[in-house]
C-alpha atoms as an extended CHARMM CRD file, in Angstrom:
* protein
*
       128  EXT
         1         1  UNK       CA            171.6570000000      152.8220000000      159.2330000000  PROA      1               0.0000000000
         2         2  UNK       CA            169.4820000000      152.9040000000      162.9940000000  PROA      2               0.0000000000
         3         3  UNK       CA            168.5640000000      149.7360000000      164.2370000000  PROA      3               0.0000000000
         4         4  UNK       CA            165.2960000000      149.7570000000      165.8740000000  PROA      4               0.0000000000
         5         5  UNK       CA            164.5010000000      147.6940000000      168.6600000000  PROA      5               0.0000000000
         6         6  UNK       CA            161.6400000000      145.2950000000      168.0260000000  PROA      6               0.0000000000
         7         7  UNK       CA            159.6460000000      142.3210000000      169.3240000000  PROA      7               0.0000000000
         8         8  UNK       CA            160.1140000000      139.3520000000      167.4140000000  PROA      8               0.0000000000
         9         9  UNK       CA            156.8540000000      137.4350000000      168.2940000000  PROA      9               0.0000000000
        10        10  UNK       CA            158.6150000000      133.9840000000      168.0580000000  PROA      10              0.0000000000
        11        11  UNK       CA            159.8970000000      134.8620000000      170.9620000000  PROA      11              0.0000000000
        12        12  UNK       CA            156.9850000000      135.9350000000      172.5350000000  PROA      12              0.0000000000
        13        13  UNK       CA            156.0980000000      132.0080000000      171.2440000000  PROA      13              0.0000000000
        14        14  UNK       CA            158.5160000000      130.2820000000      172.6000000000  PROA      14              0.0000000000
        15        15  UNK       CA            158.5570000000      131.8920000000      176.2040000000  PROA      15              0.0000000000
        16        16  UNK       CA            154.8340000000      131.5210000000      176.5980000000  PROA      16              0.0000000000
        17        17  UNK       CA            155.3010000000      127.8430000000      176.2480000000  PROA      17              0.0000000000
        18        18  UNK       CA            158.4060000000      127.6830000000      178.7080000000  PROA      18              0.0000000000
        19        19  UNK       CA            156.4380000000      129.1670000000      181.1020000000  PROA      19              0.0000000000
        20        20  UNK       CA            153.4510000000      126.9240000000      180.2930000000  PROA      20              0.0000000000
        21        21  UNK       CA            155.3480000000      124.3840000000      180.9530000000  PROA      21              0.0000000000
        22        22  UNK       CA            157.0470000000      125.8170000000      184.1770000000  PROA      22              0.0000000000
        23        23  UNK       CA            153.9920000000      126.8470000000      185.0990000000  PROA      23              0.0000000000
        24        24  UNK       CA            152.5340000000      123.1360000000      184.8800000000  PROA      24              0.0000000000
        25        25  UNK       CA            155.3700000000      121.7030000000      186.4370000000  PROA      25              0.0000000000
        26        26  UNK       CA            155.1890000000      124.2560000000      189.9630000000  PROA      26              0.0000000000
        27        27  UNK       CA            151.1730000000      123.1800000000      189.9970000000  PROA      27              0.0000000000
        28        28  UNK       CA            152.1120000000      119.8790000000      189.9460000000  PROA      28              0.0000000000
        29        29  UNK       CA            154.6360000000      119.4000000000      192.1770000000  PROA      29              0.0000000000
        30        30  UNK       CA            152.7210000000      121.8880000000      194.6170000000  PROA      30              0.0000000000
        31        31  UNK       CA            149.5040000000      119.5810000000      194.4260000000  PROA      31              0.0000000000
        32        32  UNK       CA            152.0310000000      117.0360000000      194.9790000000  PROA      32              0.0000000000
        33        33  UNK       CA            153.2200000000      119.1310000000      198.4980000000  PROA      33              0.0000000000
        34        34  UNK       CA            149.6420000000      119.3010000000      199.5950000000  PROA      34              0.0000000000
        35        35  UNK       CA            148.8390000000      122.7380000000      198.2130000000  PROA      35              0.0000000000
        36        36  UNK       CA            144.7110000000      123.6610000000      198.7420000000  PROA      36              0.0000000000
        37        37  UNK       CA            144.8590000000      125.8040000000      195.6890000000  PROA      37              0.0000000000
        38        38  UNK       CA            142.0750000000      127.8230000000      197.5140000000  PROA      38              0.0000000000
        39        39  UNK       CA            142.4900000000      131.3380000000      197.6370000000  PROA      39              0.0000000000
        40        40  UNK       CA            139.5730000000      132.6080000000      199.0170000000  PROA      40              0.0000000000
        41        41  UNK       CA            137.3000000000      132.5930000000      195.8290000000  PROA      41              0.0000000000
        42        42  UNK       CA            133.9330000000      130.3740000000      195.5270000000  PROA      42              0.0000000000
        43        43  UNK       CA            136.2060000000      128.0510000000      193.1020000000  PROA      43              0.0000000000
        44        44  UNK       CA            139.7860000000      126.5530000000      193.7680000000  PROA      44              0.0000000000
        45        45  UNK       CA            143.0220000000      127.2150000000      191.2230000000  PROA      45              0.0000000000
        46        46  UNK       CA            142.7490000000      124.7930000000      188.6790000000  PROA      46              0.0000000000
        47        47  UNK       CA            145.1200000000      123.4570000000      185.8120000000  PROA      47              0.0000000000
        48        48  UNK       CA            142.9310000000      125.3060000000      183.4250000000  PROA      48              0.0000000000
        49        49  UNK       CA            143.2310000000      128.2360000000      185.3090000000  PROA      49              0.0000000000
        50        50  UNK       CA            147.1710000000      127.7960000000      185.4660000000  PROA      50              0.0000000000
        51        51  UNK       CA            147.6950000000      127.7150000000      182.0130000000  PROA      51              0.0000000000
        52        52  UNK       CA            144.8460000000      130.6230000000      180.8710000000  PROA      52              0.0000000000
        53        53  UNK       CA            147.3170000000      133.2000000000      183.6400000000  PROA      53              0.0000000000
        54        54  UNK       CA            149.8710000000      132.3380000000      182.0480000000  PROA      54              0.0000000000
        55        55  UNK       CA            149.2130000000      132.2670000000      178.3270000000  PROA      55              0.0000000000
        56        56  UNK       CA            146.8570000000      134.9960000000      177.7560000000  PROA      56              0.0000000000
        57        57  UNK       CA            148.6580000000      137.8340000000      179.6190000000  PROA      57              0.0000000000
        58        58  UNK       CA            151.9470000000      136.5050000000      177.4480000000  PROA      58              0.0000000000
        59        59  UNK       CA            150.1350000000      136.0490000000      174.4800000000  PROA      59              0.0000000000
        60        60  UNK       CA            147.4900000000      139.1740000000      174.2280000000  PROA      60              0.0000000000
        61        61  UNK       CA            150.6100000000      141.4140000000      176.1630000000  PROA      61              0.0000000000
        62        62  UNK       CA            153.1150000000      140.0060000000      173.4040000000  PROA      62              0.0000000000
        63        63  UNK       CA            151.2640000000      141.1150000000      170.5650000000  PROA      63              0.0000000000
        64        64  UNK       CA            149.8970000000      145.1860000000      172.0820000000  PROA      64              0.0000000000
        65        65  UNK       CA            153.5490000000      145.4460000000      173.2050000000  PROA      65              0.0000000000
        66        66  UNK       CA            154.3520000000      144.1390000000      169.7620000000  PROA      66              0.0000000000
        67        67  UNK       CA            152.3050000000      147.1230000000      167.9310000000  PROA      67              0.0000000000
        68        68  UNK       CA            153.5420000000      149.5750000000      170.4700000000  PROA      68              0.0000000000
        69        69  UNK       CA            156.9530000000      149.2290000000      169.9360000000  PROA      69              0.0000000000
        70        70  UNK       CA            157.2260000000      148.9790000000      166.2090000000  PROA      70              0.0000000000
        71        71  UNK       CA            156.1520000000      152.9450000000      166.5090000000  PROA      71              0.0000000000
        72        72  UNK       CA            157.7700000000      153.7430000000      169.5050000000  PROA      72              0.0000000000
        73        73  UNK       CA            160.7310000000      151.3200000000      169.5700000000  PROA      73              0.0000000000
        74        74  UNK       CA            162.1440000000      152.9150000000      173.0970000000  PROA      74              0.0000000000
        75        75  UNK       CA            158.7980000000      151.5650000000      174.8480000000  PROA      75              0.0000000000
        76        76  UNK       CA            160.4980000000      147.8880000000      174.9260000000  PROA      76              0.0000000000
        77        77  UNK       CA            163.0180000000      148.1300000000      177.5900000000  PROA      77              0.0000000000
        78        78  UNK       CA            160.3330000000      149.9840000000      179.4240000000  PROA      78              0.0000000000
        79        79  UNK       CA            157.8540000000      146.5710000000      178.5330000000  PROA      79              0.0000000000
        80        80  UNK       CA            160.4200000000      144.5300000000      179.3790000000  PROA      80              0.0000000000
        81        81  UNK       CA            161.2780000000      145.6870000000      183.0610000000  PROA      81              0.0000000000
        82        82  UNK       CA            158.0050000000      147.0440000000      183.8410000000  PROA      82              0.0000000000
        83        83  UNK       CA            156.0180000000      143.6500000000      183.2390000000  PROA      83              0.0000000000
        84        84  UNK       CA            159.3120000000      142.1270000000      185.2450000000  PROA      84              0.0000000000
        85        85  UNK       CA            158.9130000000      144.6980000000      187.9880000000  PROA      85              0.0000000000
        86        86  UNK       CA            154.8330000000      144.3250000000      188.1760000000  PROA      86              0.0000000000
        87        87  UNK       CA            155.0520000000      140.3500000000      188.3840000000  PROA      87              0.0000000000
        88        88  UNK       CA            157.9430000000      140.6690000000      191.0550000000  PROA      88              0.0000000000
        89        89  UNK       CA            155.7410000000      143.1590000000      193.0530000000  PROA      89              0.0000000000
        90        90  UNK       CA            152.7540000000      141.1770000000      192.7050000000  PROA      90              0.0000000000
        91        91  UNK       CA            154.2550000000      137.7790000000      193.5010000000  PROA      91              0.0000000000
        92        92  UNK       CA            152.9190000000      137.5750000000      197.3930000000  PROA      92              0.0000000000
        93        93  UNK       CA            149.7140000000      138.1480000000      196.0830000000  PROA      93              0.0000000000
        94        94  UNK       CA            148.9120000000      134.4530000000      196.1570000000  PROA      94              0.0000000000
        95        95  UNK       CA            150.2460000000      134.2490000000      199.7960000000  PROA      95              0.0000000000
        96        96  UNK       CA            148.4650000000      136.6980000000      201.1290000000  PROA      96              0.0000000000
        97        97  UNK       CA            145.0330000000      135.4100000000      198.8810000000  PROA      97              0.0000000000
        98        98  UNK       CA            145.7810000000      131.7840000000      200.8080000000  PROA      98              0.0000000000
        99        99  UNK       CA            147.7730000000      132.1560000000      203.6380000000  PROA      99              0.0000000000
       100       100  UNK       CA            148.5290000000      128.6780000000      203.0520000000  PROA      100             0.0000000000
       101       101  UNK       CA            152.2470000000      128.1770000000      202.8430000000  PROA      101             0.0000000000
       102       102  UNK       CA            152.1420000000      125.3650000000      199.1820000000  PROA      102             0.0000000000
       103       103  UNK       CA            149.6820000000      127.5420000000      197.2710000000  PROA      103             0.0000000000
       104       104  UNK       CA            150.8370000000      130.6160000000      198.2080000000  PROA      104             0.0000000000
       105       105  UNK       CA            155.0210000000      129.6360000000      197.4630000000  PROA      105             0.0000000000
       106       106  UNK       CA            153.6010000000      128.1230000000      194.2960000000  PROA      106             0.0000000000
       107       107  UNK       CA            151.1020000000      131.3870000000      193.0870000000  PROA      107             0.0000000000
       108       108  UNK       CA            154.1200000000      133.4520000000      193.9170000000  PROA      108             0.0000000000
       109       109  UNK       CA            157.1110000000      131.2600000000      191.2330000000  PROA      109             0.0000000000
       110       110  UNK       CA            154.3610000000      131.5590000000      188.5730000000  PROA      110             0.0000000000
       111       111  UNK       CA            154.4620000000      134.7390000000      188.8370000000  PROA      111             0.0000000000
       112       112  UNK       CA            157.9510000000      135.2670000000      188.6480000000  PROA      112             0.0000000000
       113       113  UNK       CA            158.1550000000      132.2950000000      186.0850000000  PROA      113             0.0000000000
       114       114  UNK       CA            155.7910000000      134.7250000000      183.8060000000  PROA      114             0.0000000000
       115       115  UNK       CA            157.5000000000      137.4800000000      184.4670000000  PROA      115             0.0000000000
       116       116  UNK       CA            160.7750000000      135.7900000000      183.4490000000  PROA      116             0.0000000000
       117       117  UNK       CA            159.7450000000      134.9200000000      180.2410000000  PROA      117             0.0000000000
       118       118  UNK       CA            158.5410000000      137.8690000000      179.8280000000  PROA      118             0.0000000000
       119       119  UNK       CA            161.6520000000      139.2800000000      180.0100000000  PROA      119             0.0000000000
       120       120  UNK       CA            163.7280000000      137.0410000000      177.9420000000  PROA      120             0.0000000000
       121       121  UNK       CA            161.5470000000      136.8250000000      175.0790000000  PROA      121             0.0000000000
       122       122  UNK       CA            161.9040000000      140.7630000000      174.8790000000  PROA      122             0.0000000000
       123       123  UNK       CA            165.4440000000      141.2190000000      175.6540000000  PROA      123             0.0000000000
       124       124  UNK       CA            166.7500000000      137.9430000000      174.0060000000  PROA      124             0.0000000000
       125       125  UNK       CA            167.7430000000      138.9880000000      170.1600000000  PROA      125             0.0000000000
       126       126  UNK       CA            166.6590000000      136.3900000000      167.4050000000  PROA      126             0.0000000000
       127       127  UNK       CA            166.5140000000      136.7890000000      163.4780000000  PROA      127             0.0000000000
       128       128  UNK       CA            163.0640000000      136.8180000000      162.4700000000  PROA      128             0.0000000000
């Protein structure tokens, strides 16, 4: 019997929460540091803002990649480094958007945070 590679959405669950959580706790402790939060928009990063980048990219990515791979179960290692890759990539984004040392350090861990999770919840194997 072939086992086929799948995305247990649980997972997907669990590591959008870690890295809501992560996510919360780098805001706060770069407000804490001073961080401006503005990145050259008419509005500043907020809170809300935090936790919407993080959970609806994990969330709405989660369930296309889950659809996707239950036809074409060789497309997860490919979701699972390529959304690693793309968050590692565009990580000095938020530097470059501030040039402000807290925001941009702190932009930059969320995205690796997200693209962590990412990564785990699609490579880590649980019973659904």
């Amino acid at each position: 019997m072939e086992s086929r590679a799948t995305i247990n959405f649980k997972n997907i669950l669990l590591a959008t929460a870690g890295a809501l959580v992560a996510n919360a706790l780098v805001f706060a402790i770069a407000s804490a540091a001073g961080a401006s939060w503005d990145v050259g928009q008419p509005f500043s990063v907020g809170i809300a803002m935090v936790l919407g980048a993080t959970a609806g990219p994990m969330l709405l990515g989660g369930y296309v990649a889950k659809l996707i791979t239950a036809r074409r179960p060789n497309a997860l290692n490919t979701f699972a480094w390529g959304v690693l890759a793309f968050t590692v990539v565009g990580s000095p984004s938020g530097w470059a958007a501030s040039g402000e040392a807290a925001t941009g350090i702190a932009l930059g861990l969320m995205h690796i945070v997200v693209g962590a999770a990412w990564f785990l919840a699609l490579k880590t194997k649980r019973s659904n």
